[in-house]
N, C-alpha and C positions, 0 to 999 in steps of 0.2 A: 442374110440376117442370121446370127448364130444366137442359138439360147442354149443355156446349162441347164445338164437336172441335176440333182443333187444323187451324190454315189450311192448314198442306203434312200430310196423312195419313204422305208415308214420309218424315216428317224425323224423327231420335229422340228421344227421350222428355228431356228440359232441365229440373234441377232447377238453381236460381239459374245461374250460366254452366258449367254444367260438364253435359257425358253421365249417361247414368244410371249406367254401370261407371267413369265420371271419378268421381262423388260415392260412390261404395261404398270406393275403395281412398282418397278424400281421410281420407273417415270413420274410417276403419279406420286409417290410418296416423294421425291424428292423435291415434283413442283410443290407439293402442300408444304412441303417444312418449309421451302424457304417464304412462300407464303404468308404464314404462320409465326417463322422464325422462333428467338428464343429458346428457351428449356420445352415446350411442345415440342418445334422441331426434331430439336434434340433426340428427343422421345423418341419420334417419330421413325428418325433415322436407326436407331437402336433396333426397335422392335423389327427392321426391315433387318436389319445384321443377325438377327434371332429368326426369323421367319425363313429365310431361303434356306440356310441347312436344314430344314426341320421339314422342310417343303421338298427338298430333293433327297429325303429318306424315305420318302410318300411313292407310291407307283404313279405311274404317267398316265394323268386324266384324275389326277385326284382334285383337284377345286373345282370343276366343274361338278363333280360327285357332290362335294362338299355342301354347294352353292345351291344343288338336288338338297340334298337331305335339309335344308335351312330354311327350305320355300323360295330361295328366291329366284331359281330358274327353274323350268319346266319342261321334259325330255320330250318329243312327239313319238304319240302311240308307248307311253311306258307313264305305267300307275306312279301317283304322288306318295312321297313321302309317306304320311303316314297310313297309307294303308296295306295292312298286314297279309291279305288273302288278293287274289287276283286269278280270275277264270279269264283262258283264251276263249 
């Protein structure tokens, strides 16, 4: 049985040219437009055509940070958002 590793171990995970979190929200927004359909879609589809360049000017691990600073995920063993001080 042969398995491949990938040639750089800490490059991230490349599904066709996009990140593994680029191809979750391409997918995602594209099943809601069509969904949705019409001038939403539409929208929809845009704001994805706006979001990925702007998204890969960002360092790597930035929406998970993001989605930290927003409340809506929660790092184990690392203080929330908004607290300013923190003693080990």
């Amino acid at each position: 049985m042969d398995e491949r590793l990938p040639q750089y171990l800490h490059g991230p995970v490349q599904i066709l040219w996009f990140g593994s979190d680029e191809f979750v929200l391409v997918m995602s927004t594209i099943f809601v437009a069509a969904i949705v359909g019409g001038l939403v879609g539409w929208v929809l589809i845009c704001a994805l055509l706006l979001f990925i360049p702007w998204k890969r000017s960002k360092p790597r691990g930035f929406l998970p940070h993001l989605a930290w600073r927003w409340g809506l995920v929660r790092f184990r063993h690392y203080p929330g958002p908004t607290q300013t001080r923190f003693f080990e």
